[in-house]
N, C-alpha and C positions, 0 to 999 in steps of 0.2 A: 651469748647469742647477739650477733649482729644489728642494730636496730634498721628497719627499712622503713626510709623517707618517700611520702609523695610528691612525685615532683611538679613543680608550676608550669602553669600553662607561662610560657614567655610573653603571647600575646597580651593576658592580661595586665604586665608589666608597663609602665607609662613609658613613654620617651619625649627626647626634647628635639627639636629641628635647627640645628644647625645654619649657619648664614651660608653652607652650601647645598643645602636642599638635605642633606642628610642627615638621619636621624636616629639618636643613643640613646643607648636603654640610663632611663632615669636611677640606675640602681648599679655599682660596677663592683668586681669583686677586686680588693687592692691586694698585688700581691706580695709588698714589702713584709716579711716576716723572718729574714736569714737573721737577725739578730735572736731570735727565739726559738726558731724553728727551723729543721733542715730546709734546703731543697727539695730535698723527695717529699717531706710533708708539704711546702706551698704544692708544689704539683701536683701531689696526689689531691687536694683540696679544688683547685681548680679543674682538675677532672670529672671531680663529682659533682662540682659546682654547678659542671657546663649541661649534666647528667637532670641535676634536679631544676633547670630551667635557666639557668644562670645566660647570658648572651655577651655582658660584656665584661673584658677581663685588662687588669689596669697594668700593665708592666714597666721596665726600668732595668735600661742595661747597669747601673750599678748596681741593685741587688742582687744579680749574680745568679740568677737563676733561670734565664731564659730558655738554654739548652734543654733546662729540665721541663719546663712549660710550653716548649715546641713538643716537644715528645708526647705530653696530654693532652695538647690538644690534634696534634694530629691521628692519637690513637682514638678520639669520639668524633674524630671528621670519619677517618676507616670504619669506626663501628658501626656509622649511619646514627648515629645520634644528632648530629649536627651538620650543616655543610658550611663552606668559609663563610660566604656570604651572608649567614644568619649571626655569624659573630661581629663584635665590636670588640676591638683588638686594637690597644694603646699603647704605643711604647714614648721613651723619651731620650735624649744626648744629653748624656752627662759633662761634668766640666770640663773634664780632661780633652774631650772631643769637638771643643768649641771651633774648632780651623781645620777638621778632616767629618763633617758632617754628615756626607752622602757616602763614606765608607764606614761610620760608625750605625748607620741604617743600614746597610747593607748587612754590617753583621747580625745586626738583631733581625733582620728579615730570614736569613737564613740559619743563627740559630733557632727562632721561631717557626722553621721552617712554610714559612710565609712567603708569598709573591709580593703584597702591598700589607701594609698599616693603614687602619681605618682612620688614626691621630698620631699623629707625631710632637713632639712637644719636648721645649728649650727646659731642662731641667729645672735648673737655676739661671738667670740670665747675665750671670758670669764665671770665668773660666777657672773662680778660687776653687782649687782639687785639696780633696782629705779624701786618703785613701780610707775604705769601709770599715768601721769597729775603733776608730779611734776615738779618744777620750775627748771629755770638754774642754779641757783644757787647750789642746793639742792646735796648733798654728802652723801655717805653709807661711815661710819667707815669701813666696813667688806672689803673694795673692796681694791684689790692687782692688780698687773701688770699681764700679761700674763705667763703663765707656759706652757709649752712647757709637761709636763705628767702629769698636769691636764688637758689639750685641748686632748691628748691623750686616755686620760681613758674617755673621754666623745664621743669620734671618734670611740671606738673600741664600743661602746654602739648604737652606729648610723648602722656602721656596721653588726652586731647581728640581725638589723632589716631589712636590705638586706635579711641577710642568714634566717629572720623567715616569710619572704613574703608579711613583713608588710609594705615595702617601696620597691619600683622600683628603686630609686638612691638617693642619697645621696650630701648633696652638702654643701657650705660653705656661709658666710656672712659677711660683712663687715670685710674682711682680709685683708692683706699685702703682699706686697713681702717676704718681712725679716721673717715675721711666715710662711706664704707655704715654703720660701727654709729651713725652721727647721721643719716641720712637714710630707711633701710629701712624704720625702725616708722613712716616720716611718708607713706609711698606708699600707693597704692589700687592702681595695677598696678605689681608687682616687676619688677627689670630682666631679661631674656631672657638676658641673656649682659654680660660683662666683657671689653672690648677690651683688652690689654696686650701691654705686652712680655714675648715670652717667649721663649728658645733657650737651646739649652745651658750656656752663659757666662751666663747669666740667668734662672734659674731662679725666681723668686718662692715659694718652696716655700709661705711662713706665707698671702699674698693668695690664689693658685692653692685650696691648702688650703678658705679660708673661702669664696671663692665657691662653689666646689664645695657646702660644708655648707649653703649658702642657695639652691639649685638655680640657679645663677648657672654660665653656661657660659662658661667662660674662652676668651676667639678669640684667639691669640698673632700678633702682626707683629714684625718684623723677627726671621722663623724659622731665617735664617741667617744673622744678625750682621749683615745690613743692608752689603753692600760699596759699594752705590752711594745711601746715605743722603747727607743735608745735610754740606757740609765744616764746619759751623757747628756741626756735633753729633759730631766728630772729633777726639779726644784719644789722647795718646799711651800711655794708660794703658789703652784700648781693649783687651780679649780680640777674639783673630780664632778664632771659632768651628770655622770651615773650618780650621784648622789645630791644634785640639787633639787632641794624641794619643788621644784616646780615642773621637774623631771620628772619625778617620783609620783608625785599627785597624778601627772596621767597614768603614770605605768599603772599605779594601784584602781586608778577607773579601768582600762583596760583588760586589768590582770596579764600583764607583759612585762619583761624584766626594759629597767631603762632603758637599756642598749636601743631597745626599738623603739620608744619613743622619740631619741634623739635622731634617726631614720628618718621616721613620719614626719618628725618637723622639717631635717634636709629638707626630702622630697615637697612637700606641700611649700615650700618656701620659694623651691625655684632650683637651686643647685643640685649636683648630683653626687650623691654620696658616696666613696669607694671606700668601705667597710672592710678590713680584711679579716678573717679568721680561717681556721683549719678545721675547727668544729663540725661536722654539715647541721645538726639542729640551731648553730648561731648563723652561718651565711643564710639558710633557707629560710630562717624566720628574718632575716633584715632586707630578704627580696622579700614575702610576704607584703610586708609591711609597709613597702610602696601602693600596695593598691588597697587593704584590708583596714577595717577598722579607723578611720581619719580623726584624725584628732580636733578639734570643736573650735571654731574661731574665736573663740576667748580662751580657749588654751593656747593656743597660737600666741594673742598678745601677753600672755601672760609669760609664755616662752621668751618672748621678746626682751624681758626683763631679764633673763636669766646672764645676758651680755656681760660679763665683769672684763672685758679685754684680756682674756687669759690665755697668750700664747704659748704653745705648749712645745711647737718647733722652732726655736729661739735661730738656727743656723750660729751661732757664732763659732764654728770652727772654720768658719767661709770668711773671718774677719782679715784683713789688710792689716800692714804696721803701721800704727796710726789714728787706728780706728781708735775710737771711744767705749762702746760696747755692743753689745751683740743688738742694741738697738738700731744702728747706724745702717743697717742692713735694708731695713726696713720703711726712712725715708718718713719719720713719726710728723716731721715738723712742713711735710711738705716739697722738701727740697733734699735731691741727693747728695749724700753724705759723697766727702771726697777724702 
């Protein structure tokens, strides 16, 4: 027998206000999962996500699944479950697409079959391409360090799609401090939000900090340590989130699995968490958990300690010949790696 879920009021859901007056549900459903799961299972998941309250939905034309997530969502616009307008609908250009940007939108709008994107967002903010599923190892001859006006010429392209209606804002991904303070003063429209990683084990405190002071809204992925991430991006050295004591300690106050305490700290922290699963009892209890139950502001600090800097999406198959390690990406010391 099928289980049936009640679904959330959406309203009760928090959102955050945007530096263009508009406003994201504080809770997004990510839908990177082709490494584990079909297609039709992300889709079908977002379907029912959109069902049991769900509003915002986190997409990527490389995971390869957008045709499949235009079709659920347009089939609970038809059902009268939802109209566009009440969604929050993200997508992003991937590297490959860094010099054809307003056509690489264009497809995702219309395999999405969408008129406009609520966010748009530079994947990576360079053009190193690894085709999808390949190993850690695995290295593109072609790929070079960061360029400060080729990230530009791809910015003013993002841009263009603001001023043609085709995007509501614009925003950034896996960035740095040391690239925002060489690119910021060069913008005409500032980025909407900052894509990152972010969870307990990974707390980014000094990046978090400064997007915040540039009205830059930080959106955290992989909010729970990412257990069903690339084997490619799996090291032994890896923190497991869900298992730190100080994780655990709330969960067992609450009576809730990790998962959702590492949510409730997202949220109450300030970022916004896009949590993927296919489950509906795990996405509906990790939107719950934005407004239910809050966790105690000495759990908070106590969370606060859980920080071991444990990146868990290292990118180094985005590496240049050249590079050093998969740290170079990253910009540790302050200065970009060349």
């Amino acid at each position: 027998m099928t289980e049936v879920y009640k679904a959330v009021d959406p309203t009760l859901v928090p959102k955050k206000t945007l530096r263009s007056g508009d406003q994201i549900p504080a809770v997004g459903l990510g839908t990177f999962g082709s490494d584990r799961f079909t297609h039709e299972e992300v889709a079908e998941a977002v379907k029912e996500a959109i069902r049991l309250g769900y509003r915002h939905i986190d997409c990527a034309a490389v995971y390869m699944n957008e045709k499949h997530i235009g079709k659920a969502i347009a089939e609970v616009i038809a059902e009268g479950t939802v109209t566009r307008e009440e969604l929050w609908i993200t997508g992003k250009v991937w590297n490959d697409r860094h010099t054809e940007v307003v056509k690489a939108c264009q497809e995702t709008l219309d395999d999405l079959q969408l008129d406009y994107l609520d966010l748009y967002l530079v994947h990576w903010p360079f053009p190193n391409y690894h085709a999808p599923g390949c190993d850690g190892d695995s290295r593109n001859p072609d790929s070079k360090p960061f360029s400060i006006e080729e990230f530009m010429s791809t910015w003013k392209q993002m841009e263009s799609l603001v001023e043609a209606g085709k995007v509501r804002n614009i925003g950034t991904s896996n960035m740095t401090v040391a690239k925002f303070e060489k690119v910021l003063p060069l913008m005409n429209v500032l980025p909407a939000v900052n894509e990152m990683e972010l969870h307990p084990c990974f707390q980014q405190p000094a990046l978090f900090d400064y997007a915040v002071s540039k009205g830059i809204q930080p959106i955290g992925f992989c909010p729970i340590g990412s257990p069903t991430r690339p084997d490619r991006d799996k090291t032994e050295t890896d923190a497991v989130d869900i298992e730190h004591p100080a994780v655990v300690k709330v969960a067992k106050r609450l009576g809730v699995h990790p998962a959702v305490v590492c949510i409730k700290w997202a949220v109450q922290r300030g970022q916004i968490p896009i949590p993927f699963s296919v489950r509906p009892n795990e996405y509906l209890s990790n939107l719950e958990s934005s407004f239910k139950d809050p966790i105690t502001p000495e759990e908070m600090e106590e969370l606060a300690t859980a920080d071991c800097n444990s990146r868990l999406i290292k990118g180094q198959v985005f590496l240049w010949e050249g590079a050093n390690s998969w740290e170079d990406l990253w910009d540790l010391d302050g200065n970009i790696a060349q």
